[in-house]
mmCIF file as gemmi writes it, N, C-alpha and C atoms, coordinates in Angstrom:
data_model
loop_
_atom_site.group_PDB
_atom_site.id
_atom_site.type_symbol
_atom_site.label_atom_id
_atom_site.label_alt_id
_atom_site.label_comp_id
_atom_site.label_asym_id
_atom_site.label_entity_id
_atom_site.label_seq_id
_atom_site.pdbx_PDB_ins_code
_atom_site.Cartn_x
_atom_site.Cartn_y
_atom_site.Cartn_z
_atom_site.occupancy
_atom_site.B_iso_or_equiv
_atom_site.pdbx_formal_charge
_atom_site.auth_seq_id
_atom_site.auth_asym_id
_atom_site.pdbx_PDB_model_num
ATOM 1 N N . UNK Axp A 1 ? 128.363 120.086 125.942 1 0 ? 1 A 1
ATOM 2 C CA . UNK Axp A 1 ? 127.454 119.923 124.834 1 0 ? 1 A 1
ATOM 3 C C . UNK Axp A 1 ? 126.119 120.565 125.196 1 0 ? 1 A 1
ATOM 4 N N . UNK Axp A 2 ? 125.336 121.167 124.532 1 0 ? 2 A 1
ATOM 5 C CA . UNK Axp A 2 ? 124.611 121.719 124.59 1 0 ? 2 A 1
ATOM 6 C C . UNK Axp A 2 ? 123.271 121.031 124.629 1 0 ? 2 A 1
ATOM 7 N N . UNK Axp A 3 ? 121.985 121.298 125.259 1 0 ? 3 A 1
ATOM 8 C CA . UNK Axp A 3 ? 120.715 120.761 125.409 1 0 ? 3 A 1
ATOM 9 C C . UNK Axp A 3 ? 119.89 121.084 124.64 1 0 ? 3 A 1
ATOM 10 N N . UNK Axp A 4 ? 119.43 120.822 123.66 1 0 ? 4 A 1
ATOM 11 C CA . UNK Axp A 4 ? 118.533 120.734 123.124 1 0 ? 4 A 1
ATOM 12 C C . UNK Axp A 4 ? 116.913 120.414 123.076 1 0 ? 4 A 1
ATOM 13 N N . UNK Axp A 5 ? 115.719 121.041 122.874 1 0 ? 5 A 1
ATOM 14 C CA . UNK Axp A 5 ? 114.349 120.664 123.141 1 0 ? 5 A 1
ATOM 15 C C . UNK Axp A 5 ? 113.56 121.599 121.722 1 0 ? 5 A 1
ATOM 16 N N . UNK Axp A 6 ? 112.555 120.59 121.876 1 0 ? 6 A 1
ATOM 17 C CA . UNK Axp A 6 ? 110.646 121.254 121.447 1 0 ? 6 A 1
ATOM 18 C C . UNK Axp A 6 ? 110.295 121.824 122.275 1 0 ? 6 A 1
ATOM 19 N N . UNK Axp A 7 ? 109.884 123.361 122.13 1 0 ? 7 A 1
ATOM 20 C CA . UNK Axp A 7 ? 108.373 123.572 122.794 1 0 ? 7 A 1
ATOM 21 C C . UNK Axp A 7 ? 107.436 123.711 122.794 1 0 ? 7 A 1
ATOM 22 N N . UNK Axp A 8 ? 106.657 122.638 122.616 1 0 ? 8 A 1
ATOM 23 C CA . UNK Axp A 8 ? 105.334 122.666 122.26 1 0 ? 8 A 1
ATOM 24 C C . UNK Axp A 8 ? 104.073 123.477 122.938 1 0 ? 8 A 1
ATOM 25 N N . UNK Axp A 9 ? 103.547 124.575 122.137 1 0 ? 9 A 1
ATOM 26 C CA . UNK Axp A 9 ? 102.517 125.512 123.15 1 0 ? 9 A 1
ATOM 27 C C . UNK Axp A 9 ? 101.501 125.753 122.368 1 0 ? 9 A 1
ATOM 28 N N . UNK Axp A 10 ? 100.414 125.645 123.654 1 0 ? 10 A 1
ATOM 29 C CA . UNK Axp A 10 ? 99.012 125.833 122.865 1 0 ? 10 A 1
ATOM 30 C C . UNK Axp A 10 ? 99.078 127.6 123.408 1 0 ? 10 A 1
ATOM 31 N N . UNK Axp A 11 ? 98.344 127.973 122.818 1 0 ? 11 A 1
ATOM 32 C CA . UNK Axp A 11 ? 97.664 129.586 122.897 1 0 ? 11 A 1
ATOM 33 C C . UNK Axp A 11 ? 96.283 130.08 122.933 1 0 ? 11 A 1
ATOM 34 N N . UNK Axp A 12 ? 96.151 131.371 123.347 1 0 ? 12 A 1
ATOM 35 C CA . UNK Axp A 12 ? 93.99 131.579 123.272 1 0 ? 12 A 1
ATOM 36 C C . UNK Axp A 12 ? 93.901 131.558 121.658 1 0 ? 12 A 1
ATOM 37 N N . UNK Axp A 13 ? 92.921 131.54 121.745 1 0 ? 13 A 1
ATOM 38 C CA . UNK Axp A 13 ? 92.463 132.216 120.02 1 0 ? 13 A 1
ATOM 39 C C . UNK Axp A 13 ? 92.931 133.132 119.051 1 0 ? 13 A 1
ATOM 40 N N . UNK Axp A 14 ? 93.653 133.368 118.125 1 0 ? 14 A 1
ATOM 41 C CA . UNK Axp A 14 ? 94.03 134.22 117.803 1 0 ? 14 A 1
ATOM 42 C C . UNK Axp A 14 ? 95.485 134.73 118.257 1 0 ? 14 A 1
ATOM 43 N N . UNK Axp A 15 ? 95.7 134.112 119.218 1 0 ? 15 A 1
ATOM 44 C CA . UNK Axp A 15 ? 97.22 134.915 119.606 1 0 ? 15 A 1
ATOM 45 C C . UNK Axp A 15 ? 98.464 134.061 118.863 1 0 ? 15 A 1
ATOM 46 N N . UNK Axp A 16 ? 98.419 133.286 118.074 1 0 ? 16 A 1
ATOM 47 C CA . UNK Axp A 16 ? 99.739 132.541 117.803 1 0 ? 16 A 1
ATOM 48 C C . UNK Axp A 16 ? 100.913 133.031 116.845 1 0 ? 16 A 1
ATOM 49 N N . UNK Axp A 17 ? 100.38 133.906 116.396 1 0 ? 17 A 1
ATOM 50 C CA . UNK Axp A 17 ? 101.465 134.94 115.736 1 0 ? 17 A 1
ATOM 51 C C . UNK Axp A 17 ? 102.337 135.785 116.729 1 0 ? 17 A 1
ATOM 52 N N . UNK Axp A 18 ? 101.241 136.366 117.26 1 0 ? 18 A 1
ATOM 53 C CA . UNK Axp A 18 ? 101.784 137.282 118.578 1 0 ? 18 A 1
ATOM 54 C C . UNK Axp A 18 ? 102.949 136.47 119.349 1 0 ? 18 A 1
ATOM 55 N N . UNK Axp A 19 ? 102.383 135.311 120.332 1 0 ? 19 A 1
ATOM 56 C CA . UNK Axp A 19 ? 103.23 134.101 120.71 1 0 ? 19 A 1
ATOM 57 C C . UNK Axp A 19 ? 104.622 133.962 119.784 1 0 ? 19 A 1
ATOM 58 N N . UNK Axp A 20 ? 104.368 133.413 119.13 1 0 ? 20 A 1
ATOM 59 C CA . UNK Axp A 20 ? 105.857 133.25 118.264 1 0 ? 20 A 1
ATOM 60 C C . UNK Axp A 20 ? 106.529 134.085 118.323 1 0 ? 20 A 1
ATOM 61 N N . UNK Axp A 21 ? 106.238 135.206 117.79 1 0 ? 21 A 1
ATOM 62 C CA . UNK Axp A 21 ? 106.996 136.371 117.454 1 0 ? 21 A 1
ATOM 63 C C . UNK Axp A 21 ? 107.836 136.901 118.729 1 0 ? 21 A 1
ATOM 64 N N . UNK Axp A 22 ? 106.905 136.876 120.068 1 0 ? 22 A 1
ATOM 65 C CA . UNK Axp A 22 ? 107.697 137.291 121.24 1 0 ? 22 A 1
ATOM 66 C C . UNK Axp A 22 ? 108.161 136.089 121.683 1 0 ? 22 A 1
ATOM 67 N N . UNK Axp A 23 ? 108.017 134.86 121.51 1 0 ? 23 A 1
ATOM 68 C CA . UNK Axp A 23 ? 109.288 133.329 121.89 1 0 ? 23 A 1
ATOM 69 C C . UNK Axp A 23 ? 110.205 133.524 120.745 1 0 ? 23 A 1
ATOM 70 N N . UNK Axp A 24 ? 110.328 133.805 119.782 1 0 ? 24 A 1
ATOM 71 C CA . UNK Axp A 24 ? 111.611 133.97 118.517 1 0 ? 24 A 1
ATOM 72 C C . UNK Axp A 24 ? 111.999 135.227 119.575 1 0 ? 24 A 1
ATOM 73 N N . UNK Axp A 25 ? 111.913 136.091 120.386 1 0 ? 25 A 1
ATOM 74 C CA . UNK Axp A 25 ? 112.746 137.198 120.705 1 0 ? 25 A 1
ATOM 75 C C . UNK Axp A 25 ? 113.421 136.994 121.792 1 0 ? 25 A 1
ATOM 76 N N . UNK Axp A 26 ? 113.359 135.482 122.151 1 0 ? 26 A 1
ATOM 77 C CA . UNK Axp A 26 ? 114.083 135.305 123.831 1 0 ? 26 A 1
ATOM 78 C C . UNK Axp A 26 ? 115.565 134.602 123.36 1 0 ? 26 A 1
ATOM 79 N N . UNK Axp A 27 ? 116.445 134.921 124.078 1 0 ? 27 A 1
ATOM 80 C CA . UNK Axp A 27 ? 118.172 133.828 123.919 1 0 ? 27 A 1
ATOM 81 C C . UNK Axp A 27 ? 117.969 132.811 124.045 1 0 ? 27 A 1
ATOM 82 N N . UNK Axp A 28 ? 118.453 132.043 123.491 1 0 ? 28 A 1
ATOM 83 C CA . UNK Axp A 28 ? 118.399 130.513 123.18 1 0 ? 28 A 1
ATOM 84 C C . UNK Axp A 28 ? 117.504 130.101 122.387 1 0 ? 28 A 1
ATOM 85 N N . UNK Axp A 29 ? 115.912 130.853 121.473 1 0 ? 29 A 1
ATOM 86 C CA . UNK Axp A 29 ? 115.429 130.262 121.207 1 0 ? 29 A 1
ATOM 87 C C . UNK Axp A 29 ? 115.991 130.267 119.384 1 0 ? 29 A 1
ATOM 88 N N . UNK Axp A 30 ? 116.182 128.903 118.89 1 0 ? 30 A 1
ATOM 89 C CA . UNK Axp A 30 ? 116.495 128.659 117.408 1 0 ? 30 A 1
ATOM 90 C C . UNK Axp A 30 ? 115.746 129.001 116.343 1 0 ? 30 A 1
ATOM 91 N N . UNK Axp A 31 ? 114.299 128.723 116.715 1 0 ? 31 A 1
ATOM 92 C CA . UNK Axp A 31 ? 112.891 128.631 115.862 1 0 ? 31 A 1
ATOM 93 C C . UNK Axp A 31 ? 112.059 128.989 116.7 1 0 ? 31 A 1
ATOM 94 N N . UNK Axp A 32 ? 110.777 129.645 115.889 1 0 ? 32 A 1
ATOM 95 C CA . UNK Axp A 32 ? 109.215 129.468 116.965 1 0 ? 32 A 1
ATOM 96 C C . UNK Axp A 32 ? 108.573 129.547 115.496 1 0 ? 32 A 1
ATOM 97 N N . UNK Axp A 33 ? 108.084 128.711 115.38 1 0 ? 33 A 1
ATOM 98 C CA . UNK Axp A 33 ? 106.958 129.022 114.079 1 0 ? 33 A 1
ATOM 99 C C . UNK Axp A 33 ? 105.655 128.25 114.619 1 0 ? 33 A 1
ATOM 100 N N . UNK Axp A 34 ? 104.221 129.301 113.803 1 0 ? 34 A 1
ATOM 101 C CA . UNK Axp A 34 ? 102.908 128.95 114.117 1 0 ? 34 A 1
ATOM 102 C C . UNK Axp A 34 ? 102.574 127.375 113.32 1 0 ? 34 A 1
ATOM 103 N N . UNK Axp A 35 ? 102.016 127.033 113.873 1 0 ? 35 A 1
ATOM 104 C CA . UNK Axp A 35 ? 101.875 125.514 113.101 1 0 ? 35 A 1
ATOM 105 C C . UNK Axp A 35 ? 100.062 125.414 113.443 1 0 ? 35 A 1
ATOM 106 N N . UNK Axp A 36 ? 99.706 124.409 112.642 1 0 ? 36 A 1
ATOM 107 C CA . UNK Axp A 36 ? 98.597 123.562 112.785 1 0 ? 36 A 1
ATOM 108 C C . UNK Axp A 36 ? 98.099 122.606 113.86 1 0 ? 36 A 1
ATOM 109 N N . UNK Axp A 37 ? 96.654 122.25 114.252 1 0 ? 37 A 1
ATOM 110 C CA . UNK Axp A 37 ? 97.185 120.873 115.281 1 0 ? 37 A 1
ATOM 111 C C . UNK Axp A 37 ? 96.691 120.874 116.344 1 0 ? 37 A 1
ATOM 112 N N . UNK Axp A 38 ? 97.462 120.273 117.525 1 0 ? 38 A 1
ATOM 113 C CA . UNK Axp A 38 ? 96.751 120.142 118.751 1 0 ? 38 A 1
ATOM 114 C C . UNK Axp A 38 ? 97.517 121.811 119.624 1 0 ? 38 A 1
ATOM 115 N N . UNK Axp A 39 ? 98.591 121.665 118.837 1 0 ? 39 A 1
ATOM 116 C CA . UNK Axp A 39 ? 99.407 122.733 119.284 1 0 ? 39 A 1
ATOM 117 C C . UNK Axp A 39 ? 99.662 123.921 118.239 1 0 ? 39 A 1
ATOM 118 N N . UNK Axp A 40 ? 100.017 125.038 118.795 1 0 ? 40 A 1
ATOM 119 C CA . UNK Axp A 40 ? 99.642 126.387 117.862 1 0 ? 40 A 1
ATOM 120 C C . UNK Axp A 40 ? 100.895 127.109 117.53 1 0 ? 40 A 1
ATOM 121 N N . UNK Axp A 41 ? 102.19 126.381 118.443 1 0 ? 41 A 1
ATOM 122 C CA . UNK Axp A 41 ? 103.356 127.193 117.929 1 0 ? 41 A 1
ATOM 123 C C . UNK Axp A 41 ? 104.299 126.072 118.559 1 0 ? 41 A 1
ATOM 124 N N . UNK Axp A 42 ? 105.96 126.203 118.003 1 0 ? 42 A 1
ATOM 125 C CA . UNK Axp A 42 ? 106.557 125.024 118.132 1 0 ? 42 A 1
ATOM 126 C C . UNK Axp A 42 ? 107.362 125.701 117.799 1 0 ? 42 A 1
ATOM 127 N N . UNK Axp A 43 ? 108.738 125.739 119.293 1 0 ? 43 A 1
ATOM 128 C CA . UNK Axp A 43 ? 109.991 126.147 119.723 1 0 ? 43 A 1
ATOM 129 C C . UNK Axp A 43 ? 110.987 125.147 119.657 1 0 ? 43 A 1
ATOM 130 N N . UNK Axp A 44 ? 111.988 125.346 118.528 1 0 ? 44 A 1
ATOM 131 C CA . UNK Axp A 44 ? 113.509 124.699 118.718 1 0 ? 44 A 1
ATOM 132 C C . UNK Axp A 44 ? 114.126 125.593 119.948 1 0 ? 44 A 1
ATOM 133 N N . UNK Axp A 45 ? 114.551 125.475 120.859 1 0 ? 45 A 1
ATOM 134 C CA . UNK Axp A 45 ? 115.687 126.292 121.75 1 0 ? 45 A 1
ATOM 135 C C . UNK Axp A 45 ? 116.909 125.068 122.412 1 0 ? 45 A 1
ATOM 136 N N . UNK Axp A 46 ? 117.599 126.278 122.296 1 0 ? 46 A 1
ATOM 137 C CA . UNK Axp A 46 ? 119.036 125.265 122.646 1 0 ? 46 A 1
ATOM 138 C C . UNK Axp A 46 ? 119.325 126.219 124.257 1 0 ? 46 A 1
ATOM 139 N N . UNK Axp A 47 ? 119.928 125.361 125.17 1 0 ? 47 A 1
ATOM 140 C CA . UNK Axp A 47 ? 120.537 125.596 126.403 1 0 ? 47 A 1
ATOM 141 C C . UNK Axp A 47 ? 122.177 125.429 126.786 1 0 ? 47 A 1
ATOM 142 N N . UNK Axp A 48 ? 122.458 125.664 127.626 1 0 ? 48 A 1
ATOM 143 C CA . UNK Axp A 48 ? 123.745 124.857 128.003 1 0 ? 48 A 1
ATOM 144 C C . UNK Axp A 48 ? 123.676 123.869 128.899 1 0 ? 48 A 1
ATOM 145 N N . UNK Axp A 49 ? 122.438 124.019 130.023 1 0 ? 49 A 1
ATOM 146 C CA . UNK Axp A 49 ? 122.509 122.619 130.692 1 0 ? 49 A 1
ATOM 147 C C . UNK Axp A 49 ? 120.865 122.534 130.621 1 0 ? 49 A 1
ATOM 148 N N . UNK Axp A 50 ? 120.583 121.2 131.096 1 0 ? 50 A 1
ATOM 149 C CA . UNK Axp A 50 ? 118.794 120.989 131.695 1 0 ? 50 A 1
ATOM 150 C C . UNK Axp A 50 ? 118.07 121.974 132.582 1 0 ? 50 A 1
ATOM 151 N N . UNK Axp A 51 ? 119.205 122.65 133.513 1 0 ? 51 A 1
ATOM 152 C CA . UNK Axp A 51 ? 118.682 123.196 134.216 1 0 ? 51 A 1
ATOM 153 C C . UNK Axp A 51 ? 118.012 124.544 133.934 1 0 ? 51 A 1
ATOM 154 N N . UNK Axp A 52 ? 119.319 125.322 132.955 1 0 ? 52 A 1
ATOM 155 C CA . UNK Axp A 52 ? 119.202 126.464 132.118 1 0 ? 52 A 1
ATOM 156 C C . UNK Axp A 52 ? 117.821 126.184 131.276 1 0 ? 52 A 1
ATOM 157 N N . UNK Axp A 53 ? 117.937 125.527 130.543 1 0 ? 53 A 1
ATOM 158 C CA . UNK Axp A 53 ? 116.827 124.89 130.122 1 0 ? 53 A 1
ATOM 159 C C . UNK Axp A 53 ? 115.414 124.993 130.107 1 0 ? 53 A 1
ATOM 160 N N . UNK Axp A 54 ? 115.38 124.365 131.782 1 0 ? 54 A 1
ATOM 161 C CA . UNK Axp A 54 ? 114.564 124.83 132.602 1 0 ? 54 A 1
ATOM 162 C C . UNK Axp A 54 ? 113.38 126.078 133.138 1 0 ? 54 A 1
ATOM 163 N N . UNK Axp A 55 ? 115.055 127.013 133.172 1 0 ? 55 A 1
ATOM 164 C CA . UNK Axp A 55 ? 114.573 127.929 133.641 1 0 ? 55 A 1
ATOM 165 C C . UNK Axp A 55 ? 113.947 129.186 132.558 1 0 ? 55 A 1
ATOM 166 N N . UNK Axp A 56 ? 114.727 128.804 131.017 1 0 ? 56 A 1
ATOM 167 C CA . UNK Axp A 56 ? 114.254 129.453 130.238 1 0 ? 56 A 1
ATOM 168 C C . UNK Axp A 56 ? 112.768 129.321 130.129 1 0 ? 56 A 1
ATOM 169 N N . UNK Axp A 57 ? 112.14 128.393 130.226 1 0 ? 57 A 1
ATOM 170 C CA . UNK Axp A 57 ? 110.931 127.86 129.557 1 0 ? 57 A 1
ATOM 171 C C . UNK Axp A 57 ? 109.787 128.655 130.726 1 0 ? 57 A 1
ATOM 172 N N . UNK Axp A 58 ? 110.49 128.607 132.159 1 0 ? 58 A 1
ATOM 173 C CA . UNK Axp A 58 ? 109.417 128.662 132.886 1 0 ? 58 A 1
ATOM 174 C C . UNK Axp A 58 ? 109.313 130.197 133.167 1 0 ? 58 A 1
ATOM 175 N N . UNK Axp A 59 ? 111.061 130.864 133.499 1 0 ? 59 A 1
ATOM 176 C CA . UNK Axp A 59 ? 110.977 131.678 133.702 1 0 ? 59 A 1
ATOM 177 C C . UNK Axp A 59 ? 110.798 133.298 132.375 1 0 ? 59 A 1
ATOM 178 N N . UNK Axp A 60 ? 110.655 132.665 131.525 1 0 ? 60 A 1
ATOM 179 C CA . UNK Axp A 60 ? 110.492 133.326 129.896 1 0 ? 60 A 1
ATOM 180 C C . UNK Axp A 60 ? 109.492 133.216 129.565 1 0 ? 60 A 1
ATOM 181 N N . UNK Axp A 61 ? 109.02 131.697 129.015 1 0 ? 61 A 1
ATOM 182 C CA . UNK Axp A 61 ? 108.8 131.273 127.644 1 0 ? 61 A 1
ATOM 183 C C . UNK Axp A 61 ? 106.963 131.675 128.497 1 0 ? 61 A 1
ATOM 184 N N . UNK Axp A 62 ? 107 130.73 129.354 1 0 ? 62 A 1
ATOM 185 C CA . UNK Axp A 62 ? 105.544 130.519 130.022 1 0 ? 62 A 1
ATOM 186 C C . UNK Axp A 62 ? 105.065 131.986 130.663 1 0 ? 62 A 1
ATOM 187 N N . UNK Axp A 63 ? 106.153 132.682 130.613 1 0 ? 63 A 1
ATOM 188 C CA . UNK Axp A 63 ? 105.388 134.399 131.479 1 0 ? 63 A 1
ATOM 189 C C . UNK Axp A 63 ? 104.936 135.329 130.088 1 0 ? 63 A 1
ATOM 190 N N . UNK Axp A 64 ? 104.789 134.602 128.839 1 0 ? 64 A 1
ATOM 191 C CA . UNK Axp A 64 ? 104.542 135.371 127.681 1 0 ? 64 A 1
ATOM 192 C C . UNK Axp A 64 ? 102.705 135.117 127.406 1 0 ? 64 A 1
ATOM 193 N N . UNK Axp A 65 ? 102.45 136.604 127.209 1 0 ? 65 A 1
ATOM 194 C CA . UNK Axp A 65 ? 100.464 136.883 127.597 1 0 ? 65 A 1
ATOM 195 C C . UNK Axp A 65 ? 100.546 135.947 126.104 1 0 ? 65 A 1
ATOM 196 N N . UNK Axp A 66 ? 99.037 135.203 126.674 1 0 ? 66 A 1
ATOM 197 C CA . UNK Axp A 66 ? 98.543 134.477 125.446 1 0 ? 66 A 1
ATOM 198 C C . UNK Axp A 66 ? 99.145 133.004 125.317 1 0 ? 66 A 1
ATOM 199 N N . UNK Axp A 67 ? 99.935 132.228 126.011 1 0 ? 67 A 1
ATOM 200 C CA . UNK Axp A 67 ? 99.937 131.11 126.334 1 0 ? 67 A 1
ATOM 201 C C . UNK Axp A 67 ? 99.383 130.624 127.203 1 0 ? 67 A 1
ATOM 202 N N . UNK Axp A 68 ? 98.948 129.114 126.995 1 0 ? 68 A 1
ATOM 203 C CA . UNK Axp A 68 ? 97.634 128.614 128.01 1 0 ? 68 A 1
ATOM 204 C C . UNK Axp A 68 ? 98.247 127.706 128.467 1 0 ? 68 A 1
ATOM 205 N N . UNK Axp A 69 ? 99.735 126.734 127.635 1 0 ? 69 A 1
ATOM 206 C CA . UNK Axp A 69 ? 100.098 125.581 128.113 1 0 ? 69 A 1
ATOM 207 C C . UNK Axp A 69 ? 101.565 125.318 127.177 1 0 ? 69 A 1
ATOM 208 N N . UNK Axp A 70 ? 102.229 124.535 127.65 1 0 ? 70 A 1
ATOM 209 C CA . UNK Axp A 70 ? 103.564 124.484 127.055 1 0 ? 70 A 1
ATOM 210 C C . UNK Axp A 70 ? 103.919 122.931 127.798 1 0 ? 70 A 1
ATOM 211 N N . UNK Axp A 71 ? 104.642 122.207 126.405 1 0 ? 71 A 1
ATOM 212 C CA . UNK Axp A 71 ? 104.832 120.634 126.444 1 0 ? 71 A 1
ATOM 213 C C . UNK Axp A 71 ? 107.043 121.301 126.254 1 0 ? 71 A 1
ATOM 214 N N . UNK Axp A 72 ? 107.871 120.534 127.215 1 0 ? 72 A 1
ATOM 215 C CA . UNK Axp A 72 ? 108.797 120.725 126.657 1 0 ? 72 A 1
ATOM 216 C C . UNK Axp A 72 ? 109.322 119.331 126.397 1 0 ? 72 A 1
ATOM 217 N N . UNK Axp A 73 ? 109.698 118.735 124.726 1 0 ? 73 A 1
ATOM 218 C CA . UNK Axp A 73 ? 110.361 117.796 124.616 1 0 ? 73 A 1
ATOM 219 C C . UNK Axp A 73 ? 111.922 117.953 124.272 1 0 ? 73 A 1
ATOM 220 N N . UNK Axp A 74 ? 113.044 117.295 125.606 1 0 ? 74 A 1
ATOM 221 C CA . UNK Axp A 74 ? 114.264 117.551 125.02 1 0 ? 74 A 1
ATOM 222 C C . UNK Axp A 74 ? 114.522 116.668 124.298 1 0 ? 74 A 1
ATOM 223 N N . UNK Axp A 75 ? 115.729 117.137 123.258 1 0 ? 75 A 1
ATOM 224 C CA . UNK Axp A 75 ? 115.944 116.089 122.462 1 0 ? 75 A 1
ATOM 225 C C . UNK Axp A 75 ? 117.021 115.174 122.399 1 0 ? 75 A 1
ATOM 226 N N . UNK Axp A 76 ? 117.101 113.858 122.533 1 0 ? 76 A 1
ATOM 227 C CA . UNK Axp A 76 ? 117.948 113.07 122.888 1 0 ? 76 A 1
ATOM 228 C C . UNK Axp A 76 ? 118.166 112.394 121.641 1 0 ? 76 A 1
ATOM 229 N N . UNK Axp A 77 ? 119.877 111.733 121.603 1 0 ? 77 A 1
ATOM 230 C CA . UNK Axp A 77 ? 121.115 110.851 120.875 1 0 ? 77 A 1
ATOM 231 C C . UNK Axp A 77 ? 120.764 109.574 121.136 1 0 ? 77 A 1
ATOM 232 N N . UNK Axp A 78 ? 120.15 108.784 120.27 1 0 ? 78 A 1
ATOM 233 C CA . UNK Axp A 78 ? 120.31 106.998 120.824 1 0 ? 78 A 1
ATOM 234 C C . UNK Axp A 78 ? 121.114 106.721 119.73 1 0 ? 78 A 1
């Protein structure tokens, strides 16, 4: 079954279009749309494990110019 998360990311000024546009261009990610808020853009991405997961966010998502910070919430079945 597949892993599921938010990624919640703030950005500099002005860059949150930019941001999105290059997180919508990575595998696995579902969504990136600019939003309002404390946070400036907000990633559905799906994985195959936590670890994958993982590594997308840090080794992708966070090496993209113009992010300052990134919240990842996975999403869990109760």
């Amino acid at each position: 079954m597949p892993v599921h998360a938010y990624v919640l990311i703030q950005t500099e000024v002005g860059r949150a279009a930019s941001v999105a546009r290059s997180v919508g261009a990575i595998p696995g990610v579902v969504t990136a749309e600019d939003v309002t808020g404390p946070y400036d853009v907000i990633v559905r991405v799906e994985a195959a494990s936590v670890d994958e997961l993982g590594r997308m966010v840090v080794s992708r998502v966070q090496l993209i110019e113009g992010i300052t910070r990134t919240v990842t919430c996975p999403v869990v079945n109760l």
